[in-house]
N, C-alpha and C positions, 0 to 999 in steps of 0.2 A: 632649300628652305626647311623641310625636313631634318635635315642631317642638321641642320644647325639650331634650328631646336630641341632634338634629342642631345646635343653636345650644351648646348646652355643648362638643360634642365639636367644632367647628369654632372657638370662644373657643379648648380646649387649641392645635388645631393651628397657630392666629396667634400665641399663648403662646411658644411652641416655638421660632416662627421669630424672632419678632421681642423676646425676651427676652435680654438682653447682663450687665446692671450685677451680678445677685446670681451669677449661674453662673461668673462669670469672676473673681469671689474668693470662691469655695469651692473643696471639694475636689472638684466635680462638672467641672471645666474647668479644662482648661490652654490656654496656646497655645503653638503652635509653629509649625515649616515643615510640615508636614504633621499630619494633624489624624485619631485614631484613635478607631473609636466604642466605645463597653462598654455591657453589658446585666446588670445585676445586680439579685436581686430582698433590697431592702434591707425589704421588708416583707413578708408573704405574706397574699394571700386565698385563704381556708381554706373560704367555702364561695359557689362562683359560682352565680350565677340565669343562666338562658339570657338571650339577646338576640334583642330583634326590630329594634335598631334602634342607630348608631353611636353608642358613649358613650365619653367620657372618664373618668378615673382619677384620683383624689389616694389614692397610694399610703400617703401618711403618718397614711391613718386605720384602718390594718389594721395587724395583727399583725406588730408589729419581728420580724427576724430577725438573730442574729448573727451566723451562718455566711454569710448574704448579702454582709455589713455587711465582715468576712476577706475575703472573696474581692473585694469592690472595694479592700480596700486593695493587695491583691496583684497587680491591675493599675495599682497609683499606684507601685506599688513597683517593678514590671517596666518601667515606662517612667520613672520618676528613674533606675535603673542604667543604663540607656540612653544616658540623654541624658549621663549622667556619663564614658561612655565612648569613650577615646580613639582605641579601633580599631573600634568600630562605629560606621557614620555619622557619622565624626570629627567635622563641621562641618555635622552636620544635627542639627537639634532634633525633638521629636516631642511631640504635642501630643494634647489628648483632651477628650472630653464625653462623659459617663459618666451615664446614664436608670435611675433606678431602678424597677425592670421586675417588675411585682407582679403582673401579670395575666394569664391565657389570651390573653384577648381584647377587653382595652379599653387596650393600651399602643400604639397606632398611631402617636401624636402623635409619638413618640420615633424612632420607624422611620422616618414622612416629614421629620422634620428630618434623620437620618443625609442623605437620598439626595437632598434637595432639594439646588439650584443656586441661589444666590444668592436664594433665598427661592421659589422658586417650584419644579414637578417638569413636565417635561416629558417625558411618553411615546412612549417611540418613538424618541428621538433619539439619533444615531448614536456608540459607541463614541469615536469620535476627538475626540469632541466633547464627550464626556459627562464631566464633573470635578464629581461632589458633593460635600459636607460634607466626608464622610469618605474616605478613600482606603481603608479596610478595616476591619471592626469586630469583636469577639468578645461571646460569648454568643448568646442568654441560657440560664439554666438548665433543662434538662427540656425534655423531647424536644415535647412538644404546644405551650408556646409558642416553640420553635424552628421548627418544622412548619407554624403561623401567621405570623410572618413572612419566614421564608426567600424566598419566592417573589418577594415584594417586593425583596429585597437579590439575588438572585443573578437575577434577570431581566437585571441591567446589567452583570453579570461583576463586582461588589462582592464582594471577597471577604471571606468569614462565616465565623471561623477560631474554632469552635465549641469551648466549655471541659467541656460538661456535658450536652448531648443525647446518647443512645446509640444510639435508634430505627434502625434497619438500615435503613428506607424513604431516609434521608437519603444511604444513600450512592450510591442513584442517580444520576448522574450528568446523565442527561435532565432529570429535575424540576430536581434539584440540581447544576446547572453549575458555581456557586462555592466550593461547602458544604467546608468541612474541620473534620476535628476531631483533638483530643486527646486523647482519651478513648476508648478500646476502643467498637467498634460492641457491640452488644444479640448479634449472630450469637456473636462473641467471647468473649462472657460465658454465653450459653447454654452454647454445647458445652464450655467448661471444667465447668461446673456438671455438664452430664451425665457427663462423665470421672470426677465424684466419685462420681455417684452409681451409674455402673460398675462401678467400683472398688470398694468399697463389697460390690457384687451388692446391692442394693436396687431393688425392680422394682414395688414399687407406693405410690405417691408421688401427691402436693395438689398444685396447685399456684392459690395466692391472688394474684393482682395487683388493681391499680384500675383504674378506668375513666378512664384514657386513655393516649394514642399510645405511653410509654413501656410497661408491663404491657400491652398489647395484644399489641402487635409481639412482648417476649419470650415471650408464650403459643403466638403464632404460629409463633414458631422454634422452641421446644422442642415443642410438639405433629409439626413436621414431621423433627426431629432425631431423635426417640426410636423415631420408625419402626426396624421391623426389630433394635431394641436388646433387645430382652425387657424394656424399663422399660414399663410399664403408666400412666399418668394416668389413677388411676380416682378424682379428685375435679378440677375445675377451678370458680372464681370471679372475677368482677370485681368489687368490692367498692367503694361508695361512705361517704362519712364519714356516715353517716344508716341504712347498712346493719347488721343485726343480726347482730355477730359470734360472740354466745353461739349461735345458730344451725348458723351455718354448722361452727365447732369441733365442736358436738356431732354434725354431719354426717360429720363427720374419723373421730370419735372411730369412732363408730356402725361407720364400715367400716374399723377395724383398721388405719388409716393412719396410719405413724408416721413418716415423710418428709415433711416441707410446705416447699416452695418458695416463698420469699415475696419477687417479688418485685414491686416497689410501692415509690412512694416515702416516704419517711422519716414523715411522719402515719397513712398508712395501717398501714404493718410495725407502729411504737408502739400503735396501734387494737386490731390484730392480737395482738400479740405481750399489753398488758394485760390482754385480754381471756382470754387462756390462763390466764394468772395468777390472774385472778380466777372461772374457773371450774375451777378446778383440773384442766388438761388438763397430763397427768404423763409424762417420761420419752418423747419425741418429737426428730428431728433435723430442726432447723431449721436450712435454708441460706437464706443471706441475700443479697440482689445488695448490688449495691457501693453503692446511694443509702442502705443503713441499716447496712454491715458493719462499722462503727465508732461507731455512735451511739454519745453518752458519756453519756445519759441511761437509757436500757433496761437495761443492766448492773446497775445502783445498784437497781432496783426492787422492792420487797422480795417474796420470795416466785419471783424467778424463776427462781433453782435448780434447781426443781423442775417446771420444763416442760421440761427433760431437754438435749439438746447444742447450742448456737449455732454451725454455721460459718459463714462469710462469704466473697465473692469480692470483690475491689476492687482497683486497678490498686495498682502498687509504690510505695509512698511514697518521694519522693527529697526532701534539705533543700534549701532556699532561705537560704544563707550571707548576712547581712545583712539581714534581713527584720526581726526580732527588732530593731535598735538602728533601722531605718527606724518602726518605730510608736512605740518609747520617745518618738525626737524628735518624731514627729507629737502625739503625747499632751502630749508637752511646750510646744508651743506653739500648745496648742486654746486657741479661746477658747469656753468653753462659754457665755456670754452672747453669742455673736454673733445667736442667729438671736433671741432677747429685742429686740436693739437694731435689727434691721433693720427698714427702712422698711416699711411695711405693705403695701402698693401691691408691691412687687417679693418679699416674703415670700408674697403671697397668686399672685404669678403662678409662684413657686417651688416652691408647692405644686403648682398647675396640672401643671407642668412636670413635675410629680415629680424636681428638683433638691435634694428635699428631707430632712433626714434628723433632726428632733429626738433620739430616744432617741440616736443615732450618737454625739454626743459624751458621753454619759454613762457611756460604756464606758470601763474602766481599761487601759491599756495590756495585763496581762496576760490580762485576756479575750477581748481580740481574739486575739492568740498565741495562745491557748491552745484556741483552739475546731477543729474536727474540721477536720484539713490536706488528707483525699481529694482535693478538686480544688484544691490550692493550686501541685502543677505543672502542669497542665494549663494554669493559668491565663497562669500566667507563659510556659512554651512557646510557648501561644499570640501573646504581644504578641512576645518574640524570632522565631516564624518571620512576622513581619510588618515587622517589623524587618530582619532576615534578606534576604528578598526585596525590600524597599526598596534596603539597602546594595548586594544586584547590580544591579537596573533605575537604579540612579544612579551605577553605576560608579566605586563606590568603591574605593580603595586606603588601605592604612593610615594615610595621612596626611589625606584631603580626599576631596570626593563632587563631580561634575560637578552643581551646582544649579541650573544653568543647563537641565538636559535635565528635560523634561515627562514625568511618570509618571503615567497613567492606570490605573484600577483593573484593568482586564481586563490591561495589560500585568503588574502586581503579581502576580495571579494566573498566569501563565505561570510565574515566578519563587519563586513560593511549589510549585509542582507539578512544579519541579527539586533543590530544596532537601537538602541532606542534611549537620546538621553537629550537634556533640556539646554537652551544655548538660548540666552539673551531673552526670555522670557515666552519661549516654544519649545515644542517637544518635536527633535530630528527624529525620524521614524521613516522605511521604505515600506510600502506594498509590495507584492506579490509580482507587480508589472515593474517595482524600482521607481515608481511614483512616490511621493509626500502627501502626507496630509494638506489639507486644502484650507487655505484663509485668506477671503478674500476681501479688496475695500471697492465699494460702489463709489464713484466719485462724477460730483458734479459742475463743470468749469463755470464759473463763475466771470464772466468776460467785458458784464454793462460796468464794475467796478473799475476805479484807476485806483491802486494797480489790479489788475484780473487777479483770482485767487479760487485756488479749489477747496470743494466741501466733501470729503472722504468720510464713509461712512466703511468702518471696520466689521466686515460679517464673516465672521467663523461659526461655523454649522449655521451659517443664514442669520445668526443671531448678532442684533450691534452692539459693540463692544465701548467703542469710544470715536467720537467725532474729530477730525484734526481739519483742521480750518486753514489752511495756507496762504499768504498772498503773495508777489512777486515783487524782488527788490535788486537794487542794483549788489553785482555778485562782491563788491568790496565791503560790504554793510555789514554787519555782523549778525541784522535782524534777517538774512535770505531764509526762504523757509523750508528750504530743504535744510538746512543747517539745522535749524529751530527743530525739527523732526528728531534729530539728536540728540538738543543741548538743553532744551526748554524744558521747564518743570511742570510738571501738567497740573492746572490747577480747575478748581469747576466754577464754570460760568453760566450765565443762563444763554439758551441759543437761540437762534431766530428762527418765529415760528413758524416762517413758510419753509426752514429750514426741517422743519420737526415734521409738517405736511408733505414733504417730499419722501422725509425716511418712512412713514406711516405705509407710503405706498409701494415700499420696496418687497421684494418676495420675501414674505416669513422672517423679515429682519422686523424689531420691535423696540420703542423707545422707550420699555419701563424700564430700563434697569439707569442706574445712572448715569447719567452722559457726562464725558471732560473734555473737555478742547485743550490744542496748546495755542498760546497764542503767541504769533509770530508779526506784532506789530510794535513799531519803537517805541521806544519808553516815553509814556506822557499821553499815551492816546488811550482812552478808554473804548470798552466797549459796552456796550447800552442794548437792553433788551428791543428788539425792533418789533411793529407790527406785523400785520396780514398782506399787507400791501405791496409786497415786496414779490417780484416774480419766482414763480413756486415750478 
């Protein structure tokens, strides 16, 4: 058994290196001058066995994910703007191979093709010398399989310009010498969290995560933040998918706790949150971290009304102008019989590979749009400050780039850790840790309406910026409101005042400055000043 898992998982890794004809006409590779790696998990496994021994992966036999499936197109989509652009990298092209990254702990194959050298990896050998695959990569999602291969990537000064790990252990710098991200650190998202619940004066509070690196770390930080606050954690859990959550609620219940903190990622929170539902736990303030503060499925679930207030934290949603007509045309010239006609032989090494994606093309243009945007700036960010740092280590000017000068990773990352310039109406910028500036939205679900809809309140430095009002539609509509987040023109309306008594009471966020909504309902319906009466 043994021997034939090391013979599988070493098959993936020759797979990997030495696979060209199917990866290089799909959507999994591009070529260009320089060549940028992506980690996105286009499938998910949902429940892992431990490992005593190195195995390979065909991600294509688990469970499709959509939101995966977005966020790779959203790096197809950050490097076509790119390459289409005339003052960035005027006369440099940019290139990619993109692994679909399903696993904790059986995706290696994908990480040693990133860092390999002409097919082989050599340890130890010297910076000046050192030009792998890639010149810098983003992803993957979730902090534990970030935490698993990081080591490997940033050992070489590869820089790992991360879309979706939050884990604070990464912003160490020791471990993690390349590590950057997008995405508010776990520290970040803690102490906002506490601010509410401050605020608030709420002092004895759950708090439920899973078991692993992500819910770990924020247990860790909130258990040592709440020191000296008079906030009390007198229930804590780490929750696996096999764990009994009728249980543990009626443990909630039992000590009068009506604060639960959930956070954990998106499978767990739904576990979580159904299982309320279904035991009738009533009338409780559930705050949510940012991997489930907009699920578009938990809203819809009937009965959930009645497990009492949803708020959410999750960084600020900003559009991606052109996104929307870049999938039109990709949908428009999918050939959904390609992978039917592919040769068997380079299909079965595709799978190996995990270059592979059947369900992907069965998606209608508006489903991809249309699925939850959370990390869809992060993403893009991500491929522009690597880009970014490219265009200085090549000395560019607005016309042409010196292609002639040699860029090694470790010099990229010098370049990416001076960085500081404006994308879509923010300022890209790393700390010291490879942290971002922090902008976050409070949001509060909205669940008694048909359709449910959330009320996001935009606070950068705590302060509110602009209210976006969402509701839920079916995803062929044109009014869905994650779309509307994009397309809609923001016009000012007046908002409802139990809406305004909620923001009043948020930490050091404040409602004099002017408020805008977009408003993401169909044509013909107004909307009307409401009273007090309305649950606050």
């Amino acid at each position: 058994m043994l021997l034939s898992s090391i013979y599988s998982f070493l098959l993936a890794f020759i797979n990997c290196f030495s696979f060209k004809v199917s990866c290089l006409e799909s959507d999994f590779s591009l070529k260009g001058d320089y060549l940028l790696g992506g980690l996105f998990a286009l499938h998910e496994v949902q429940h892992a066995t431990p490992l005593f021994s190195p195995e390979a992966i065909e991600c294509s036999r688990y469970s499709f994910s959509k939101s995966g499936y977005q966020m790779f197109q959203v790096m197809r989509f950050a490097v076509e703007e790119i390459n289409n652009s005339t003052t960035l990298l005027p006369n440099v092209s940019l290139g990619y191979e993109i692994f679909d990254h399903c696993s904790d702990t059986k995706n290696f194959a994908s990480v040693f093709s990133f860092i390999s050298k002409n097919g082989s990896i050599k340890p130890k050998e010297k910076l000046n010398n050192y030009q792998p695959k890639v010149i810098a990569l983003t992803g993957p999602y979730g902090s534990t399989r970030t935490i698993t291969i990081a080591p490997l990537i940033t050992m070489d000064l590869i820089p790992l310009v991360n879309y979706g790990a939050s884990s604070y252990v990464l912003s160490n710098k020791l471990q993690y010498p390349s590590f950057l991200r997008t995405v508010p650190s776990n520290k970040d998202l803690i102490e906002m969290i506490i601010r509410i619940i401050q605020w608030f004066g709420w002092n004895w509070v759950a708090f439920l995560g899973s078991q692993d690196d992500y819910s770990e770390d924020g247990l860790r930080l909130f258990s040592k933040y709440i020191q000296n606050t008079g906030i009390c954690l007198a229930y804590q859990e780490a929750l696996s998918q096999r764990a009994n959550y009728t249980l543990t609620l009626k443990k909630i219940d039992m000590l009068n706790i009506n604060v639960i903190v959930v956070f954990a990622d998106p499978q767990y929170a739904s576990s979580i949150i159904k299982s309320a539902i279904a035991n009738n736990i009533q009338n409780k303030v559930w705050i949510a971290s940012e991997t489930w503060a907009m699920n578009q499925q938990l809203p819809r679930e009937p009965g959930i009304g009645k497990i009492g207030t949803v708020i959410g934290i999750t960084e600020s949603l900003l559009s991606l102008p052109g996104f929307d007509e870049f999938i039109y045309k990709e949908r428009g010239t999918t050939d959904v019989n390609h992978n039917d006609s592919a040769d068997s032989e380079v299909k079965s090494n595709s799978k190996t590979c995990n270059h592979d994606c059947d369900c992907c093309t069965l998606l209608t243009a508006e489903e991809i749009i249309n699925e939850n945007p959370t990390f869809s700036y992060a993403i893009y960010a991500s491929i522009y400050t690597i880009a970014h740092a490219l265009h200085k280590a090549l000395q560019c000017d607005m016309n042409e780039c010196h292609k002639n000068t040699t860029v090694k990773p470790y010099m990229l990352l010098g370049q990416i850790k001076k960085l500081d310039f404006p994308l879509n109406g923010r300022q890209v910028k790393y700390d010291d840790n490879g942290d971002p500036t922090v902008s976050f939205s409070v949001i509060r679900w909205h669940t008694e309406t048909n359709p449910p809809r959330f009320d996001m309140t935009i606070c950068s430095n705590l302060k509110v910026r602009k209210i976006y009002i969402f509701g839920f539609y079916s995803s062929k509509r044109s009014d869905n409101p994650f779309r509307n987040a994009y397309t809609y023109e923001i016009i000012n309306l007046y908002v409802d005042k139990s809406l305004l008594k909620f923001l009043r009471k948020l930490p050091r966020c404040e409602d004099t400055e002017k408020i805008s909504t977009v408003l993401p309902v169909p044509h013909g319906v107004k909307l009307e000043e409401k009273g007090m009466n309305s649950r606050s």
